[in-house]
N, C-alpha and C positions, 0 to 999 in steps of 0.2 A: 938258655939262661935268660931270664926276662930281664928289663931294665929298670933299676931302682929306681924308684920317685921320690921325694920328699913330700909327702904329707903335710902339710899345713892342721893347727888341730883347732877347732872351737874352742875358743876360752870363754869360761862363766866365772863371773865373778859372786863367791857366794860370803854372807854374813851372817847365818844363821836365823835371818828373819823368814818368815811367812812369805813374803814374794820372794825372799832368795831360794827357797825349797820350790815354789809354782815353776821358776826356773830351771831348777836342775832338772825336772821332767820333762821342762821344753827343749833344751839343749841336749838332753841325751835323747828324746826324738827324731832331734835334726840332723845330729849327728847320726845315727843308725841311718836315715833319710841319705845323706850324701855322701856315706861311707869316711866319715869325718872321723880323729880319733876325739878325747876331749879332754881336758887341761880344766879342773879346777883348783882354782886360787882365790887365798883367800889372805889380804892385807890386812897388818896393823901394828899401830905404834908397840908394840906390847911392852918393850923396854920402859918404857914410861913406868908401868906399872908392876919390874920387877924387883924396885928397891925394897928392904928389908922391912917388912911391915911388925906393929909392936906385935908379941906377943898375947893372944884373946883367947887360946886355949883352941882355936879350931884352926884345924888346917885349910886354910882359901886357896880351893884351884888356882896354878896361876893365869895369865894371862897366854902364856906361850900351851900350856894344855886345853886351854879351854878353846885354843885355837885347831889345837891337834886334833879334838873329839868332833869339832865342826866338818873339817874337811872329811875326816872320814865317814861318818855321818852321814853329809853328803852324794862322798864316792860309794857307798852300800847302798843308798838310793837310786843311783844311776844304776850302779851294775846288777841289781836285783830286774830294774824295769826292760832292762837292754844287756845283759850276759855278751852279747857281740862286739860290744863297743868297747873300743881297748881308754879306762879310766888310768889319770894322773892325776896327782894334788901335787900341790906346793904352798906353804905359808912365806909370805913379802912382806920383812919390818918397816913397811912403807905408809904412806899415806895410799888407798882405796884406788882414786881417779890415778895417781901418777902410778900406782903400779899395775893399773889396766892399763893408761895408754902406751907402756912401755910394752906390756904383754902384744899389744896390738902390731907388734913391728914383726912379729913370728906369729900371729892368728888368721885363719881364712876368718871369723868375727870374732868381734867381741861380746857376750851375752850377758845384762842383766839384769835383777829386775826392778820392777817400776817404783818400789819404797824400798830403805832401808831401817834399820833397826832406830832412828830417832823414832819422836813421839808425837810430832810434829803432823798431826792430822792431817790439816790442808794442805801439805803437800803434794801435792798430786804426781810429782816425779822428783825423789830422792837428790841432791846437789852431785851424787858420784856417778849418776845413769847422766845426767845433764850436761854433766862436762866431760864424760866420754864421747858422749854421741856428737858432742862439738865441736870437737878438739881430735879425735882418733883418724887417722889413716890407711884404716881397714874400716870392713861393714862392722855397725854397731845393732844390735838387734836388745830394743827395751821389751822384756818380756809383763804385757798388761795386758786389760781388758775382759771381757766376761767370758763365761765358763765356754761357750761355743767358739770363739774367737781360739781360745787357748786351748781348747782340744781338739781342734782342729775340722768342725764338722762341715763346715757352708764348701770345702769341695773347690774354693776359690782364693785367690791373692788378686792383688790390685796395687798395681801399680803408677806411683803418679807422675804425668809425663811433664817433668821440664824441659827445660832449654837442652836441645840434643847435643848441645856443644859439654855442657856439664853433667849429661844423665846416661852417657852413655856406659858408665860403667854400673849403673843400676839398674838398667834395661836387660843387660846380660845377667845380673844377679838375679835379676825376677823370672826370665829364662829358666835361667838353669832350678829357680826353685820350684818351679812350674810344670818343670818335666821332672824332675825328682820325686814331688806329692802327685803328680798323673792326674793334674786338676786345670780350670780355665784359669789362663789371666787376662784380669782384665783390665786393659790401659786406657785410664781416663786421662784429657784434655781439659781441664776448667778455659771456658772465656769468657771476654765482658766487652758488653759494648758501651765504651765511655756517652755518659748522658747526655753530653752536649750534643753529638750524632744524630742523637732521633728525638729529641726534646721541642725542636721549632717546629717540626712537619711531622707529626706520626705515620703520613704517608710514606715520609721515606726513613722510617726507623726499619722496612726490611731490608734493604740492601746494604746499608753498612754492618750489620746486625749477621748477615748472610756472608760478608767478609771478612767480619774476624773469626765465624764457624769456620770458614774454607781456610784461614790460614791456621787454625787450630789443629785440624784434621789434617794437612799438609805438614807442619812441626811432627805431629805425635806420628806419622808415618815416615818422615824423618829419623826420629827416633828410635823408632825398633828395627829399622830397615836390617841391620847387620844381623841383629840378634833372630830376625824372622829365619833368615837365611841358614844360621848357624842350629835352629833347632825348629826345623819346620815341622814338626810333630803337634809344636807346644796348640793344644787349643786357645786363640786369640783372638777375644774380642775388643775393638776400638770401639772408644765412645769419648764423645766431643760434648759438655754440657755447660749452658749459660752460670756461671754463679763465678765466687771466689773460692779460690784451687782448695783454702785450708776450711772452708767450710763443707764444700763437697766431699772433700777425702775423708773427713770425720764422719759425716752422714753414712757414705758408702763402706767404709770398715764395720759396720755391725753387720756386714755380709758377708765376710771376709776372712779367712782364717790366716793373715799378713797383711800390711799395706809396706810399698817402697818406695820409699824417694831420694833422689839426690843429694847430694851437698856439696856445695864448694869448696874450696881446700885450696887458701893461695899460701905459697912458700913464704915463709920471715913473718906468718901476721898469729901471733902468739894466741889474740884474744875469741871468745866464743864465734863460731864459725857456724852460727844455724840462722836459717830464713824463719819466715814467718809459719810457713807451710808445716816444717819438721816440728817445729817449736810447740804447733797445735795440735797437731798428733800425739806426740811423745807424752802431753797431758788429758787430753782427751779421747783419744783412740778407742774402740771398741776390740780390739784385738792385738797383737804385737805389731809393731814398728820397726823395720829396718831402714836406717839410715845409710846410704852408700857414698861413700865421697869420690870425688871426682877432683883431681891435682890440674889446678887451671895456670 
C-alpha cells in the first residue's frame, strides 16, 4: 500500500481576459510539467450587481453566471490542452488580490497574468498580479512576455542570484523547474564596481573591479550550493556580469523561457514587499516571472 501525499495544486487566477486565457495554457503546462493538479479561481464582488434591476424587457446574464460560463470556459481549455491534468474551479465573492492571497496559503503557486480586464493601456502589470506577487507566501508566477518566452522554446530558465540568505528558496524552485523542463539554468550574478574605486587611477580600476567579480561568483556559488547537490542532474551554468541585477535580468529573459528571483517576506510588515529587481521584471520581462519568497 503506498503512502498518501497531499498534493499542493497551482492556482490560476483567471478573468476572462486575453492574458487570463494566455495563462490558462501556461498553468496547465506546468502543471502537467510537475505533475501538479490545478485549481482555477475566479473572484468577484458579484453581489454588488445582483440587486433587482428595472425591467428593459431583456434578460441580463447575471453577474454570478457570467462567472460560472468563465471558469468553465477556462477548465474546457485546460482539460482539452492537457486531458491528464486533474481541473477544479471555484468562484470567491471576494475582492481578486485577497482571494489569491488566501488561495496562496494551500498553493504550490499562484499563477496570473500580466493585464486584467481594465482598459487601462499603460499598464503594464495589472494592480491584482502586483499585489500578489508582493504580498503572497507562496511562488507567484506573472504569466507575460513574447510568444517564444511563453511557449516555451529557448530551452532555458534564468535565475537571479540574491543574497543566499533570502534566495535560497528560489534557487531550489528554479532547480526543481529545470529538471522538470529537462533544460539549462542559468544563474546569473549582477556586480558593480562603485565609481569612486577606479575613477582617480584607471590603473587600478582592475583589481577592485576583479574583487567584487570574485565576491559575485563566491555569493552566487553560495547560493546554489544545496540545490547543486540536491539535483546534480540539473545542467548549470554560472555567470557573474558587470551591470545592475534589474537591467541585466530584463536583457537576458528574451532568452529565457522563465526568469526567478527572490523576495523577502518579513512577518507583521503588511505593506508591498518587492525590490527593485522583481518590480522590473514583472513589467518588462520578456517572458514569465516567478517570484519566490523567502520568510526572513
Amino acid at each position: 500500500m503506498g503512502t498518501m501525499t497531499l498534493t499542493l495544486p497551482l492556482v490560476l487566477g483567471v478573468d476572462g481576459s486575453d492574458a487570463s486565457l494566455t495563462a490558462v495554457d501556461w498553468a496547465v503546462d506546468e502543471a502537467a510539467r510537475l505533475g501538479l493538479p490545478l485549481r482555477l479561481v475566479h473572484a468577484s464582488r458579484w453581489e454588488r450587481y445582483e440587486r433587482p434591476a428595472p425591467s428593459t424587457g431583456l434578460d441580463r446574464p447575471s453577474e454570478r453566471v457570467y462567472a460560472e460560463n468563465l471558469v468553465a470556459t477556462a477548465a474546457e481549455r485546460a482539460v482539452r490542452r492537457h486531458p491528464e491534468v486533474k481541473v477544479t474551479t471555484d468562484i470567491v465573492p471576494d475582492d481578486a488580490a485577497a482571494a489569491l492571497l488566501r488561495e496562496g496559503n494551500n498553493a504550490f503557486a499562484l499563477v496570473t497574468g500580466a493585464r486584467g480586464r481594465g482598459r487601462l493601456e499603460g499598464l503594464l502589470l495589472g494592480s491584482v498580479g502586483l499585489a500578489v506577487a508582493a504580498r503572497a507566501h507562496c511562488p507567484v508566477i506573472v504569466v507575460r512576455g513574447d510568444t517564444a518566452g511563453l511557449a516555451g522554446t529557448h530551452e532555458r530558465i534564468l535565475l537571479g542570484a540574491g543574497d543566499p540568505v533570502t534566495g535560497a528558496e528560489a534557487a531550489r524552485f528554479a532547480f526543481r523547474e529545470a529538471r522538470a523542463r529537462g533544460c539549462t539554468l542559468d544563474v546569473v550574478r549582477a556586480w558593480r564596481c562603485p565609481a569612486h574605486e577606479s575613477a582617480d587611477d584607471p590603473a587600478l580600476a582592475a583589481e577592485p573591479a576583479h574583487r567584487h567579480e570574485e565576491r559575485a561568483s563566491a555569493l552566487l556559488d553560495a547560493l546554489v550550493r544545496d540545490a547543486v547537490a540536491e539535483h546534480p542532474d540539473v545542467r548549470l551554468r554560472r555567470v557573474t556580469v558587470e551591470g545592475a541585477a534589474h537591467g541585466v535580468l530584463v536583457h537576458r529573459s528574451a532568452a529565457a523561457d522563465l526568469v526567478i528571483v527572490g523576495a523577502r517576506r518579513r512577518h507583521g510588515h503588511l505593506g508591498l514587499q518587492l525590490g527593485r529587481v522583481s518590480h522590473t521584471l514583472l513589467h518588462h520581462a520578456a517572458c514569465p516571472v516567478a517570484v519566490v519568497p523567502q520568510t526572513v
